[in-house]
PDB file of the backbone (N, CA, C, O) and the ligand in Angstrom, with CONECT records:
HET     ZN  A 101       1
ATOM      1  N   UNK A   1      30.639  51.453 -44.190  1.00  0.00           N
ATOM      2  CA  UNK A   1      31.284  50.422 -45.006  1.00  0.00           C
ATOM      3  C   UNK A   1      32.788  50.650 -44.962  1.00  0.00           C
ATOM      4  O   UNK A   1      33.306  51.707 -45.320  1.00  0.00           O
ATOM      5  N   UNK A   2      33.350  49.770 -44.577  1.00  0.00           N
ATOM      6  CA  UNK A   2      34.954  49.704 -44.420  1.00  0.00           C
ATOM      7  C   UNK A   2      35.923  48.609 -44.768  1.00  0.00           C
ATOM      8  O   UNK A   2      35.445  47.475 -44.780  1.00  0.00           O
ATOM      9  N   UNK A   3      36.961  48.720 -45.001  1.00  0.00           N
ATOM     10  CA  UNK A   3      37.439  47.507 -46.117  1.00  0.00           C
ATOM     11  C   UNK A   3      38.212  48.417 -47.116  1.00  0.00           C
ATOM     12  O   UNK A   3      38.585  47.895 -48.167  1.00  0.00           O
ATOM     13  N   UNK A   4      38.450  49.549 -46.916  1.00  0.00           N
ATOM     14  CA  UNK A   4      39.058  50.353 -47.498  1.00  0.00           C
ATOM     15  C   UNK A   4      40.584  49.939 -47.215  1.00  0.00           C
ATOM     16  O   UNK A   4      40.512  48.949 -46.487  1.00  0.00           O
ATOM     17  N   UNK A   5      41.981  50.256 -47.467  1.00  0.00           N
ATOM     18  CA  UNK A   5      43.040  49.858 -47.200  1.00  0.00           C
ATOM     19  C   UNK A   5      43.951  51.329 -47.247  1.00  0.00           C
ATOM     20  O   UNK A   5      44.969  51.713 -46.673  1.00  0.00           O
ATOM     21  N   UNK A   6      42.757  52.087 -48.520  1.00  0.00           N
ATOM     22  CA  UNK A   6      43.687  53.550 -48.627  1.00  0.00           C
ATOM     23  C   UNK A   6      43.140  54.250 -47.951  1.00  0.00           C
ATOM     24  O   UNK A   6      42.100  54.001 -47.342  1.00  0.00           O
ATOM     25  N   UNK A   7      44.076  55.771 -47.945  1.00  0.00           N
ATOM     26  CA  UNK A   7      43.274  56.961 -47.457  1.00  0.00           C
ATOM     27  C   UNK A   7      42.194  57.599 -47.912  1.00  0.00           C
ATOM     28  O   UNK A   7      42.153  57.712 -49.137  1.00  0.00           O
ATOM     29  N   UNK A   8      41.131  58.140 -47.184  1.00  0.00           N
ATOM     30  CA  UNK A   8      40.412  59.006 -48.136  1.00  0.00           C
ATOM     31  C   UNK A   8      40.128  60.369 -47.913  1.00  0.00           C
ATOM     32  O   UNK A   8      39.578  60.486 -46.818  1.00  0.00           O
ATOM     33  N   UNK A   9      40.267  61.422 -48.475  1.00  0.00           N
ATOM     34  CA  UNK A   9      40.295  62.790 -48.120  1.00  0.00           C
ATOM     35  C   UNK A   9      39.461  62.966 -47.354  1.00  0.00           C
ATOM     36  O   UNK A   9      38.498  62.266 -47.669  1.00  0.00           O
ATOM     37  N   UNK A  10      39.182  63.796 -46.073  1.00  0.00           N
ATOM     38  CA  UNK A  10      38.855  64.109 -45.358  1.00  0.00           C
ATOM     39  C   UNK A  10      37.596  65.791 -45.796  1.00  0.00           C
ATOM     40  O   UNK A  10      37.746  66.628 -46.686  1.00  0.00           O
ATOM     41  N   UNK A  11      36.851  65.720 -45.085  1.00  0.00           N
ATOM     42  CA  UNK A  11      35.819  67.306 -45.684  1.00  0.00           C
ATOM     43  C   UNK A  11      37.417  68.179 -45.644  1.00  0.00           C
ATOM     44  O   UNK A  11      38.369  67.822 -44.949  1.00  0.00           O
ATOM     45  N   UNK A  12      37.401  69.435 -46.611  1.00  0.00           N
ATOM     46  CA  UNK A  12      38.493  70.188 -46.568  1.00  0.00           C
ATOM     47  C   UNK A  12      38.400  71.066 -45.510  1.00  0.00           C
ATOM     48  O   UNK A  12      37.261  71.277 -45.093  1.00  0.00           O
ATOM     49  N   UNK A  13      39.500  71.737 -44.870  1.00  0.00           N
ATOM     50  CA  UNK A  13      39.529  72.639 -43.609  1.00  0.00           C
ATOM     51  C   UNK A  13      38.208  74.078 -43.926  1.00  0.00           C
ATOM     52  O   UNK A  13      37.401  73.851 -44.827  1.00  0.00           O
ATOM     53  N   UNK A  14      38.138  74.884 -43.476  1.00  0.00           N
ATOM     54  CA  UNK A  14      37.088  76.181 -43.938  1.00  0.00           C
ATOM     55  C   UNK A  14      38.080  76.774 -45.332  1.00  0.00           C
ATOM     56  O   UNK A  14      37.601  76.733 -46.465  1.00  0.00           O
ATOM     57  N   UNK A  15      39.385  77.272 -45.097  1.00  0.00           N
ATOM     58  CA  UNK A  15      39.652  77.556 -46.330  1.00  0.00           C
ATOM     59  C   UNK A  15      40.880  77.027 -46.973  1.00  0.00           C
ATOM     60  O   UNK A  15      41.854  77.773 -47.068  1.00  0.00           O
ATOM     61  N   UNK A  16      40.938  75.589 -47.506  1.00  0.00           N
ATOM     62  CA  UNK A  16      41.616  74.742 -47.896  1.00  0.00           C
ATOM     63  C   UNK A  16      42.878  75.852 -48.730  1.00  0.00           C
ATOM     64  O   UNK A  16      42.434  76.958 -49.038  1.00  0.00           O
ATOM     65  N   UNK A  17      43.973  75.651 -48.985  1.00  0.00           N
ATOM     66  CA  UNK A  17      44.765  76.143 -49.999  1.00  0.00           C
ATOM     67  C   UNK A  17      44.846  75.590 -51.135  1.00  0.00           C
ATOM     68  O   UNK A  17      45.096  74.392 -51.266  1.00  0.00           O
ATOM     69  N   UNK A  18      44.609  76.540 -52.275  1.00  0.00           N
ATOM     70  CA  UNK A  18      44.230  76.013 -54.092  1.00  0.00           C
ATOM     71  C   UNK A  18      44.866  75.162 -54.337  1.00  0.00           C
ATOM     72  O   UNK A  18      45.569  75.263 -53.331  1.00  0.00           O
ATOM     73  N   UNK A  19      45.344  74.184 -54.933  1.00  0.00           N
ATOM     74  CA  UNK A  19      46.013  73.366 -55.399  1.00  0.00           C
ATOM     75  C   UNK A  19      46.183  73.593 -57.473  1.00  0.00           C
ATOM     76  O   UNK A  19      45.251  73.105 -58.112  1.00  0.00           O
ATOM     77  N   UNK A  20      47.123  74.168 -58.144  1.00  0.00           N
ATOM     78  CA  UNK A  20      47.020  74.336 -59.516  1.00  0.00           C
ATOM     79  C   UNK A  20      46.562  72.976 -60.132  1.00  0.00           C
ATOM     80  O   UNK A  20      47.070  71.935 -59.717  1.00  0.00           O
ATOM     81  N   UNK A  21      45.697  72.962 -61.025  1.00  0.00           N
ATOM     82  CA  UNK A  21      45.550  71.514 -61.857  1.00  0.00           C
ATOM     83  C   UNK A  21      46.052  72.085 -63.462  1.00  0.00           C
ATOM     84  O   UNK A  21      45.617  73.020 -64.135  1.00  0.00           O
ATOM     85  N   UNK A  22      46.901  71.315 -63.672  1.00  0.00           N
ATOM     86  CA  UNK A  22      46.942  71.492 -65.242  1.00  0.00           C
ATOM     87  C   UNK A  22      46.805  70.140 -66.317  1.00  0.00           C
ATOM     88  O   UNK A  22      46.636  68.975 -65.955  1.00  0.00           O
ATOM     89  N   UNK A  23      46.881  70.451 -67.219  1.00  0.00           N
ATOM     90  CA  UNK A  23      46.626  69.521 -68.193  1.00  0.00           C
ATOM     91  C   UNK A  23      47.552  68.513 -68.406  1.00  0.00           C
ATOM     92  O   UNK A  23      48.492  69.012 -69.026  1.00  0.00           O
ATOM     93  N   UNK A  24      47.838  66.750 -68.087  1.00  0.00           N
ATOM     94  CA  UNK A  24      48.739  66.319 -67.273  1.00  0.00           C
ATOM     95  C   UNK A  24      49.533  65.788 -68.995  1.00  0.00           C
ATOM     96  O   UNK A  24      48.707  65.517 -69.867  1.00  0.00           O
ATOM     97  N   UNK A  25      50.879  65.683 -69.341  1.00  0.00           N
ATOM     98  CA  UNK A  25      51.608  65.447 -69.832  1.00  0.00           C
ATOM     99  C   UNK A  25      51.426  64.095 -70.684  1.00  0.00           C
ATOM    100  O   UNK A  25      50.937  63.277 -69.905  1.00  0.00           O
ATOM    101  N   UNK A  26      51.584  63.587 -71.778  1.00  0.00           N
ATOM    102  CA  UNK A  26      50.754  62.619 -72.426  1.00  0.00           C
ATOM    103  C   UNK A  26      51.881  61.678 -72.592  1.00  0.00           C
ATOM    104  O   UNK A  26      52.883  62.032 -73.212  1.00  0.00           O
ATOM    105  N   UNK A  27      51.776  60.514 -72.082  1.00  0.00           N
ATOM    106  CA  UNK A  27      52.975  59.171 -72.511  1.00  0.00           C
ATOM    107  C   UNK A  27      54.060  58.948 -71.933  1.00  0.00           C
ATOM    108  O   UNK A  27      55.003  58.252 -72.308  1.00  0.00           O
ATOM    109  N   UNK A  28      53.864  59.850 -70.535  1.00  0.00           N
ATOM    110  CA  UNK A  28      55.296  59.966 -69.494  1.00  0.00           C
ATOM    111  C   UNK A  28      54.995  58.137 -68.405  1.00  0.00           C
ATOM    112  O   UNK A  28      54.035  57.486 -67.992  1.00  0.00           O
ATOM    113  N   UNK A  29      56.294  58.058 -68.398  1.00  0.00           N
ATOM    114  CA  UNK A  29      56.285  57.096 -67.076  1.00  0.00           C
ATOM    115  C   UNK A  29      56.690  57.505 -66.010  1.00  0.00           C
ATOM    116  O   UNK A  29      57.745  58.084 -65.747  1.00  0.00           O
ATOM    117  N   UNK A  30      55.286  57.010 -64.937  1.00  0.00           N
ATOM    118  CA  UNK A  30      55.503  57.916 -63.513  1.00  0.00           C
ATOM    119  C   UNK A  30      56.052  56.706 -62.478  1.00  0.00           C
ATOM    120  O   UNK A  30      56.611  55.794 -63.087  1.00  0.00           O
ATOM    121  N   UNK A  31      56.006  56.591 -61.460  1.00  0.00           N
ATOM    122  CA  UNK A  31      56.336  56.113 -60.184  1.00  0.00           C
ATOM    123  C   UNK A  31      54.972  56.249 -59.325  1.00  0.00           C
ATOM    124  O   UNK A  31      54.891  57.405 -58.908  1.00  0.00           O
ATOM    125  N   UNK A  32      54.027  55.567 -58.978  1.00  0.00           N
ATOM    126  CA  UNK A  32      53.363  56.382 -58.324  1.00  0.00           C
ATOM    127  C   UNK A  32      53.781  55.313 -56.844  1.00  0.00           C
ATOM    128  O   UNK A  32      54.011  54.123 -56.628  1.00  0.00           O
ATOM    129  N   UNK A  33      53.678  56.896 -55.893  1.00  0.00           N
ATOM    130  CA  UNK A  33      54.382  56.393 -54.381  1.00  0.00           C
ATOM    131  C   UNK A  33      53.381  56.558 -53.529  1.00  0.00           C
ATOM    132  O   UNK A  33      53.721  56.141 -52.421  1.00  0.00           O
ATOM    133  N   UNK A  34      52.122  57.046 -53.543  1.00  0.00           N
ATOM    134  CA  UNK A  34      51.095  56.981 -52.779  1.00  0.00           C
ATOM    135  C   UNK A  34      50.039  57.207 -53.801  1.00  0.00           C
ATOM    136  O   UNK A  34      50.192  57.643 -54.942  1.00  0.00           O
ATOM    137  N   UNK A  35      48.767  56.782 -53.111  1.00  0.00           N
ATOM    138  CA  UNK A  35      47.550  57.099 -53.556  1.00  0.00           C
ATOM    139  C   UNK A  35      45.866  56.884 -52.651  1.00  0.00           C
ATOM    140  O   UNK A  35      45.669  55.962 -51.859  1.00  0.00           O
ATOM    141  N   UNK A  36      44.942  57.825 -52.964  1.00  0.00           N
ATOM    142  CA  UNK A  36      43.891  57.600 -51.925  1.00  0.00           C
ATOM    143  C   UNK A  36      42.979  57.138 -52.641  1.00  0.00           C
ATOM    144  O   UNK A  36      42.917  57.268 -53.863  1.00  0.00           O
ATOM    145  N   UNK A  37      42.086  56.478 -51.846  1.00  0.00           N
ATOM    146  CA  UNK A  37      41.239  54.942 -52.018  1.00  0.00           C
ATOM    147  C   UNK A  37      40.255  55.001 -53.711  1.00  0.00           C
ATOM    148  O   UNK A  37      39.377  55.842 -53.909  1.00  0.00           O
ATOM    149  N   UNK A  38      40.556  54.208 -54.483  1.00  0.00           N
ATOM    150  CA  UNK A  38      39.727  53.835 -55.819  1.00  0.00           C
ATOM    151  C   UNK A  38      37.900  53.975 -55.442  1.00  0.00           C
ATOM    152  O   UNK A  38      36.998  53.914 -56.278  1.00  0.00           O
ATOM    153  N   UNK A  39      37.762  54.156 -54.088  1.00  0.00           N
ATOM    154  CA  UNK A  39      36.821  54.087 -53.697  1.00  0.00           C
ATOM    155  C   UNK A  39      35.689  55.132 -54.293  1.00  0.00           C
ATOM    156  O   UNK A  39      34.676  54.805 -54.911  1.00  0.00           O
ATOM    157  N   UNK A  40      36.023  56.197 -54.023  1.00  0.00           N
ATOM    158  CA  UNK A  40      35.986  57.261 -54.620  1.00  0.00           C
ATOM    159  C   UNK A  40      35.869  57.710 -55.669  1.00  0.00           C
ATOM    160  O   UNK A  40      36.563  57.098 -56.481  1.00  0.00           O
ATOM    161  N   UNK A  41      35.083  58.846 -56.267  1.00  0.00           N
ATOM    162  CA  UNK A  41      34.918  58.920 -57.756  1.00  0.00           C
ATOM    163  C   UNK A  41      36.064  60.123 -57.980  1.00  0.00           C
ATOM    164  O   UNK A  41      36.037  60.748 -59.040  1.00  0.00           O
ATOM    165  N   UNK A  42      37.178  60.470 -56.853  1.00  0.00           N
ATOM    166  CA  UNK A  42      38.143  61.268 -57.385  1.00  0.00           C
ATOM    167  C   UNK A  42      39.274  60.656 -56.829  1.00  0.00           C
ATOM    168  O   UNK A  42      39.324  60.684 -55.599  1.00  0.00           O
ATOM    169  N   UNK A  43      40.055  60.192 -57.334  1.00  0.00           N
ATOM    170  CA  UNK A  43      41.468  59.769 -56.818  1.00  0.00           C
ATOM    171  C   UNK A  43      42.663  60.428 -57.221  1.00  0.00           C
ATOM    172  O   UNK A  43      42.992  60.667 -58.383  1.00  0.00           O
ATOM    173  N   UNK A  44      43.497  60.799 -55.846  1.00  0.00           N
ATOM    174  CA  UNK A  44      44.424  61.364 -56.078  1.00  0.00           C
ATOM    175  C   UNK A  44      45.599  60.523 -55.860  1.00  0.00           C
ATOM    176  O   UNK A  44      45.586  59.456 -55.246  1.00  0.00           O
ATOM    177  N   UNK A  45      46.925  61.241 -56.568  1.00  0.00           N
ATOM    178  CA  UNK A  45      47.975  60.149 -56.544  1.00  0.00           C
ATOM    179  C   UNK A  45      49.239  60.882 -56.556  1.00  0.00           C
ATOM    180  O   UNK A  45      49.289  61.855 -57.308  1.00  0.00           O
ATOM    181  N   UNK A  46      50.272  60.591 -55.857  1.00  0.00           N
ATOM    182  CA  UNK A  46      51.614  61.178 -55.683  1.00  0.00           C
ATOM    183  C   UNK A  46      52.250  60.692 -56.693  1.00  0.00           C
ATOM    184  O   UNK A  46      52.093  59.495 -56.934  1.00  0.00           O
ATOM    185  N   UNK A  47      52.976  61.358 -57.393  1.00  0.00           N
ATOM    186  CA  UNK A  47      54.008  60.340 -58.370  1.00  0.00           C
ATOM    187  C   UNK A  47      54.999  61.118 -58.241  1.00  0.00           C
ATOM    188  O   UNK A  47      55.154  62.124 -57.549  1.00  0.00           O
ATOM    189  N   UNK A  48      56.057  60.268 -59.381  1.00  0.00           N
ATOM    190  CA  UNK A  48      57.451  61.501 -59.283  1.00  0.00           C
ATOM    191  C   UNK A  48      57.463  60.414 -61.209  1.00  0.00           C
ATOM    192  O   UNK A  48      56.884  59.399 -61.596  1.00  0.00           O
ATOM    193  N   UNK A  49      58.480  61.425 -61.878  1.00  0.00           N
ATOM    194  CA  UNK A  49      58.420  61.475 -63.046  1.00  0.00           C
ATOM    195  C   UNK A  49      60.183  61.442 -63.241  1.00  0.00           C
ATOM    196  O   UNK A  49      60.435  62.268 -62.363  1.00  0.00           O
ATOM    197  N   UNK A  50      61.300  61.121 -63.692  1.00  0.00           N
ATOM    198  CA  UNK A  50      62.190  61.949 -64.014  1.00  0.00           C
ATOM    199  C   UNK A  50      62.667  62.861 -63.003  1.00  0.00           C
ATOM    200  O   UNK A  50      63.010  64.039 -63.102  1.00  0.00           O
ATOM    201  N   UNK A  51      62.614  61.979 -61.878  1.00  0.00           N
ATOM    202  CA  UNK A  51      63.409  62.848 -60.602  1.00  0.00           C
ATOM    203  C   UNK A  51      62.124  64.124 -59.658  1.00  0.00           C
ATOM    204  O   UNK A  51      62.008  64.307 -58.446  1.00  0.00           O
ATOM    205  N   UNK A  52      61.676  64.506 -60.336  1.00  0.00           N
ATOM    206  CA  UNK A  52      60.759  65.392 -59.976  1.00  0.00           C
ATOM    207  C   UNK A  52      59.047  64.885 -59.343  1.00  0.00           C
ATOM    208  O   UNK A  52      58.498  63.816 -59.609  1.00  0.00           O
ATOM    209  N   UNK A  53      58.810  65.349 -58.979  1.00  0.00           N
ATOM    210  CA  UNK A  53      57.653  64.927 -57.865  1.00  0.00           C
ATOM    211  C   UNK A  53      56.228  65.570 -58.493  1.00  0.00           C
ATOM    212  O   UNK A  53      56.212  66.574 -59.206  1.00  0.00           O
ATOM    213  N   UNK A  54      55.179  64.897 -58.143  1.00  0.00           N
ATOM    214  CA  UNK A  54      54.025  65.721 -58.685  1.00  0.00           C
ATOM    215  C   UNK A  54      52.677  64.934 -58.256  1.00  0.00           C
ATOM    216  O   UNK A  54      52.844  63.751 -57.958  1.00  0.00           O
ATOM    217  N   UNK A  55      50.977  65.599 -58.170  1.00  0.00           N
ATOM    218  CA  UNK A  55      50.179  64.605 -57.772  1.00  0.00           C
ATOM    219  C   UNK A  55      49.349  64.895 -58.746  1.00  0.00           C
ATOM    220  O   UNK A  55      49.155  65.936 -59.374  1.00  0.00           O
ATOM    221  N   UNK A  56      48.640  63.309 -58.822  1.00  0.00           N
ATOM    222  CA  UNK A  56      48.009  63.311 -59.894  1.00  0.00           C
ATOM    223  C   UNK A  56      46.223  63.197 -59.923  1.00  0.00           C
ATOM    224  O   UNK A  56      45.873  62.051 -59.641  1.00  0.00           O
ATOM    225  N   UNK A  57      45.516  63.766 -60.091  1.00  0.00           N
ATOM    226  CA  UNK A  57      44.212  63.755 -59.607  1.00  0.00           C
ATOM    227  C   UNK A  57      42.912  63.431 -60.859  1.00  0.00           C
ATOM    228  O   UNK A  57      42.382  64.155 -61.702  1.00  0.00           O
ATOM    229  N   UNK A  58      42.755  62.113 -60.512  1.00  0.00           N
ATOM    230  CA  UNK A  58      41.635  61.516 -62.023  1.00  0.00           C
ATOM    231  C   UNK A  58      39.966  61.567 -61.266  1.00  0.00           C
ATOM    232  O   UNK A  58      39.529  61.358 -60.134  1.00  0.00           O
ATOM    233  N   UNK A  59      39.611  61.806 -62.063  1.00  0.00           N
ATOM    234  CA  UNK A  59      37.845  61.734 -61.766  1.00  0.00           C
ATOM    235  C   UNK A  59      37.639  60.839 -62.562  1.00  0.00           C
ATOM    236  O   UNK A  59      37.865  60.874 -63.772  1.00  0.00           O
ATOM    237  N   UNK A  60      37.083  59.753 -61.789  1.00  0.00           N
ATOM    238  CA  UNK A  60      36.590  58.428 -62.121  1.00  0.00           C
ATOM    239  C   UNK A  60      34.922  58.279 -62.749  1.00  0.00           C
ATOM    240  O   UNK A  60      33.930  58.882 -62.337  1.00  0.00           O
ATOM    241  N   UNK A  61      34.983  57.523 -63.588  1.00  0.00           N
ATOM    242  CA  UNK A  61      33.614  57.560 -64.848  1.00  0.00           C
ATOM    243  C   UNK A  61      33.870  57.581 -66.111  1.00  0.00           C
ATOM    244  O   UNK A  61      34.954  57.669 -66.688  1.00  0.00           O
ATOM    245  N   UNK A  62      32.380  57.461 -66.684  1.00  0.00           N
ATOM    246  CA  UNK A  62      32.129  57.621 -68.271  1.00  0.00           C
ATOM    247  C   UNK A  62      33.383  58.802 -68.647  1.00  0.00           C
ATOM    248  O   UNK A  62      34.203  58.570 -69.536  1.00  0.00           O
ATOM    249  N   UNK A  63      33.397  60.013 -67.886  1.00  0.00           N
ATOM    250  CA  UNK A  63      33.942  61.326 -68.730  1.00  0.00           C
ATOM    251  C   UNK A  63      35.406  61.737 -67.880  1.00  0.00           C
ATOM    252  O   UNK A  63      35.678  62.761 -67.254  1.00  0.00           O
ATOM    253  N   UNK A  64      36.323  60.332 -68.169  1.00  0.00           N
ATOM    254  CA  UNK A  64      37.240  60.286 -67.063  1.00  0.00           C
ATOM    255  C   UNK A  64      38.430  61.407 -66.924  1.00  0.00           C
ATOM    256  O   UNK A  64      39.218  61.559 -67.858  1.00  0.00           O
ATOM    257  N   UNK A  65      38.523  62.129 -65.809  1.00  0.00           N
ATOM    258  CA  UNK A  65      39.404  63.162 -66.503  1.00  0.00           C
ATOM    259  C   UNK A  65      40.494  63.325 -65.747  1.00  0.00           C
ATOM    260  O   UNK A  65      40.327  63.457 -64.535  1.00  0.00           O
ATOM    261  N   UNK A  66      41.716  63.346 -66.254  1.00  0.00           N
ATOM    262  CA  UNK A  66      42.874  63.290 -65.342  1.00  0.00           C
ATOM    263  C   UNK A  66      43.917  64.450 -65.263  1.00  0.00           C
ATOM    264  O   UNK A  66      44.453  64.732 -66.335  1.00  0.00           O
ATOM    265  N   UNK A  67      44.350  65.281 -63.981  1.00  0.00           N
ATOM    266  CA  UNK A  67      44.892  66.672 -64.359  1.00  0.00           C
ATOM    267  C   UNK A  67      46.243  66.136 -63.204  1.00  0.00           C
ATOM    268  O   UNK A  67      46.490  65.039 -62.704  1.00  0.00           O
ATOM    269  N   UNK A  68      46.859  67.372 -63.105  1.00  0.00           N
ATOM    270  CA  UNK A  68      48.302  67.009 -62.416  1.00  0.00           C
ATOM    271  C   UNK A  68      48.777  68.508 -61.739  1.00  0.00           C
ATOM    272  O   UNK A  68      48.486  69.472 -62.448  1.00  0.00           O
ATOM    273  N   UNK A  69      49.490  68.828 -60.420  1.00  0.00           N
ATOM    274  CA  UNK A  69      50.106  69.678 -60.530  1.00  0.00           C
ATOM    275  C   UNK A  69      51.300  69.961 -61.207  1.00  0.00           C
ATOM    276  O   UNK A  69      51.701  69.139 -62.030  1.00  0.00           O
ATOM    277  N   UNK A  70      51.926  70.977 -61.001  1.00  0.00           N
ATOM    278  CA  UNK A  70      53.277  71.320 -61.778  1.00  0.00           C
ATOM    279  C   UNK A  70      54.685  70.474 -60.894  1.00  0.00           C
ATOM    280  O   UNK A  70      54.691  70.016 -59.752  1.00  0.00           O
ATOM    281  N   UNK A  71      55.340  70.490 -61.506  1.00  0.00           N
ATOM    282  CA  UNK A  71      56.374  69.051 -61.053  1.00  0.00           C
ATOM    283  C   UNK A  71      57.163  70.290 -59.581  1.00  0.00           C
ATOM    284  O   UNK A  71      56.953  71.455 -59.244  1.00  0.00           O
ATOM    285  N   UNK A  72      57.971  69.316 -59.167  1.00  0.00           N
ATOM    286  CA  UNK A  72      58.551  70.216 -57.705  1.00  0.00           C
ATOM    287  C   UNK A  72      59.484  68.823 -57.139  1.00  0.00           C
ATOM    288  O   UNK A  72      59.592  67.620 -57.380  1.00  0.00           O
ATOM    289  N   UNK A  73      59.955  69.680 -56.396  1.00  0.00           N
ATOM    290  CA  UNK A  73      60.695  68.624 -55.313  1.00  0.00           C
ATOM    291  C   UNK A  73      60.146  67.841 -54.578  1.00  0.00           C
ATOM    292  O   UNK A  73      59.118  68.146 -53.973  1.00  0.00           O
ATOM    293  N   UNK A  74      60.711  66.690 -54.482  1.00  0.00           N
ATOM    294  CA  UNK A  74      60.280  65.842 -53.239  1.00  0.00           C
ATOM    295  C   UNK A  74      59.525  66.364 -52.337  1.00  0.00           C
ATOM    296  O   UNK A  74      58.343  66.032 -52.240  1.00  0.00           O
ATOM    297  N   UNK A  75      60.102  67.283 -51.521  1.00  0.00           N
ATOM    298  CA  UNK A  75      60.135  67.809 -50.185  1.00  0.00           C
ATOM    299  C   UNK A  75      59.171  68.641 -50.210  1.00  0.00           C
ATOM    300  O   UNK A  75      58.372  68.471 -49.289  1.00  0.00           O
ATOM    301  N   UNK A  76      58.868  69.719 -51.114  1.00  0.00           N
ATOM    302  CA  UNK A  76      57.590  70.269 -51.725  1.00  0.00           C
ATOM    303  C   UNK A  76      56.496  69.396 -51.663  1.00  0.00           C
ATOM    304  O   UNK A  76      55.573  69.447 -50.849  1.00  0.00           O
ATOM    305  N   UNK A  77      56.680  68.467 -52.717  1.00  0.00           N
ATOM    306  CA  UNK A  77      55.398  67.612 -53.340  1.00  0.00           C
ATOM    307  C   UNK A  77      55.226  66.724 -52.177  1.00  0.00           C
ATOM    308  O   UNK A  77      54.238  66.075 -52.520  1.00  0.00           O
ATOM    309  N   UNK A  78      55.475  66.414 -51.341  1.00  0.00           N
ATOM    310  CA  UNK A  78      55.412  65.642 -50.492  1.00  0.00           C
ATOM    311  C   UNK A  78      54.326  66.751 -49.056  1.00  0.00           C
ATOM    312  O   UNK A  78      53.203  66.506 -48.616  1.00  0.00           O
ATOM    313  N   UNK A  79      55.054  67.644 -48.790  1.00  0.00           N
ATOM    314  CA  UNK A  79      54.221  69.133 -48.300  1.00  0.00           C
ATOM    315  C   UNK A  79      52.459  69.045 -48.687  1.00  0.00           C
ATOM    316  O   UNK A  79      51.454  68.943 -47.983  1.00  0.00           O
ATOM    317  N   UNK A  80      52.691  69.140 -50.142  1.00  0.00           N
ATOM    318  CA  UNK A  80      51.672  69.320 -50.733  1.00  0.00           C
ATOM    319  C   UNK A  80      50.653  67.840 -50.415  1.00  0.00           C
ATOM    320  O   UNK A  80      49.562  68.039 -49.881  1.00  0.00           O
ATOM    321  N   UNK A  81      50.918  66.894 -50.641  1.00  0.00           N
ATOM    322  CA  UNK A  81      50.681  65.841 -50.280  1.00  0.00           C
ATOM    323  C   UNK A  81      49.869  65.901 -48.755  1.00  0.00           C
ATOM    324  O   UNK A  81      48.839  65.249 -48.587  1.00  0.00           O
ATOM    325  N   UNK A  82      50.240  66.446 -48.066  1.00  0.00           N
ATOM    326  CA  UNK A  82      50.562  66.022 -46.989  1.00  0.00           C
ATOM    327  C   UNK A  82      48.956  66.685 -46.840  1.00  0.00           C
ATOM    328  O   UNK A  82      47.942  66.039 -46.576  1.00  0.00           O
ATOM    329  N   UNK A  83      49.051  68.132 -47.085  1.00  0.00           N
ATOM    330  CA  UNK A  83      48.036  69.528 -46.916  1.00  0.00           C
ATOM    331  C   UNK A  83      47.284  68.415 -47.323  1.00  0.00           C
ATOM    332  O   UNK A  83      46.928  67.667 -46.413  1.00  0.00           O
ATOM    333  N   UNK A  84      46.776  67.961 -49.093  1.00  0.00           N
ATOM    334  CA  UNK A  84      46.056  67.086 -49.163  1.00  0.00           C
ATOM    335  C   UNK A  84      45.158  66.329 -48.643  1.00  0.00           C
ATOM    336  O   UNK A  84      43.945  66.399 -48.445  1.00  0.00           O
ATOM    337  N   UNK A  85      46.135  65.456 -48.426  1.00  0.00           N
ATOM    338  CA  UNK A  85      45.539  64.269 -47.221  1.00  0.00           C
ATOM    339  C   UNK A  85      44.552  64.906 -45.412  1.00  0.00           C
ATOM    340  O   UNK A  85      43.737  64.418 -44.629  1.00  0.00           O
ATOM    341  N   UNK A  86      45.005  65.673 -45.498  1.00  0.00           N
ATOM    342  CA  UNK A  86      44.505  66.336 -44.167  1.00  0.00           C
ATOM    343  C   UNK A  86      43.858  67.239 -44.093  1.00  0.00           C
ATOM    344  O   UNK A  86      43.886  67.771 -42.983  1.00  0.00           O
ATOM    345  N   UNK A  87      42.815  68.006 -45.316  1.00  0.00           N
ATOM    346  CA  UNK A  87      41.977  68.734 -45.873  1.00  0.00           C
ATOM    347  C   UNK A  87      42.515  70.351 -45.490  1.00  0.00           C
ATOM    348  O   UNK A  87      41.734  71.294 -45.362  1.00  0.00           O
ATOM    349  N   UNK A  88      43.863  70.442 -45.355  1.00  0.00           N
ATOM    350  CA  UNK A  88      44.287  71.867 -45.714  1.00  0.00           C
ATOM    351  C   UNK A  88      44.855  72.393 -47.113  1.00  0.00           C
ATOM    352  O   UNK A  88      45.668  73.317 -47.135  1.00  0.00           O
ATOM    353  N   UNK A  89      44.368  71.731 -48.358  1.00  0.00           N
ATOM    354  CA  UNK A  89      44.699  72.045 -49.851  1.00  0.00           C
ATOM    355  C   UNK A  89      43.742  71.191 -50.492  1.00  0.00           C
ATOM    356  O   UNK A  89      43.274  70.236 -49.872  1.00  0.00           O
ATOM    357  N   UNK A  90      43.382  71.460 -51.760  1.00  0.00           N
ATOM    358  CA  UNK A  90      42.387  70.710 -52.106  1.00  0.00           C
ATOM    359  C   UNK A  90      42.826  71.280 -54.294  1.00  0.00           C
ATOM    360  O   UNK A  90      42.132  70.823 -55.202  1.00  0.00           O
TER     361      UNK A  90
HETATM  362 ZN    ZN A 101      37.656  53.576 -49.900  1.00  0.00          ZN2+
END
């Protein structure tokens, strides 16, 4: 089935690199500059906040839960992003 428009994570490499999740910040306005497909019952999302960069990762459902890494640079978060998308971080 295809008709998708976004990305969707790929199986992760044998040993993906951790990615921190923390408990994501309550009532901020983000930017979001990428994101992979709603398709999915986990969607992840690039944002930047106040200059600073960060991705945002919701599990979709009844028990919806939404976490974030720690904020970083562009150039970082974008890195990170990147590992992401291409199943070397997870
Ligand atoms: Zn999809």
């Amino acid at each position: 089935m295809s008709g998708c428009l976004s990305s969707h994570l790929p199986v992760p490499q044998s040993n993906p690199a951790p990615l921190t999740w923390i408990r994501p910040r309550s009532g901020e306005r983000c930017r979001v500059i990428d994101w992979t497909c709603g398709c999915r019952s986990v969607v992840y999302e690039l944002c930047s906040a106040g200059g600073q960069f960060f991705i945002r990762r919701t599990v979709q459902g009844a028990n919806r839960t939404v976490a974030e890494t720690s904020r970083g640079r562009e150039g970082e978060t974008r890195k990170l992003w990147t590992a992401l998308l291409t199943g070397r971080a997870r």
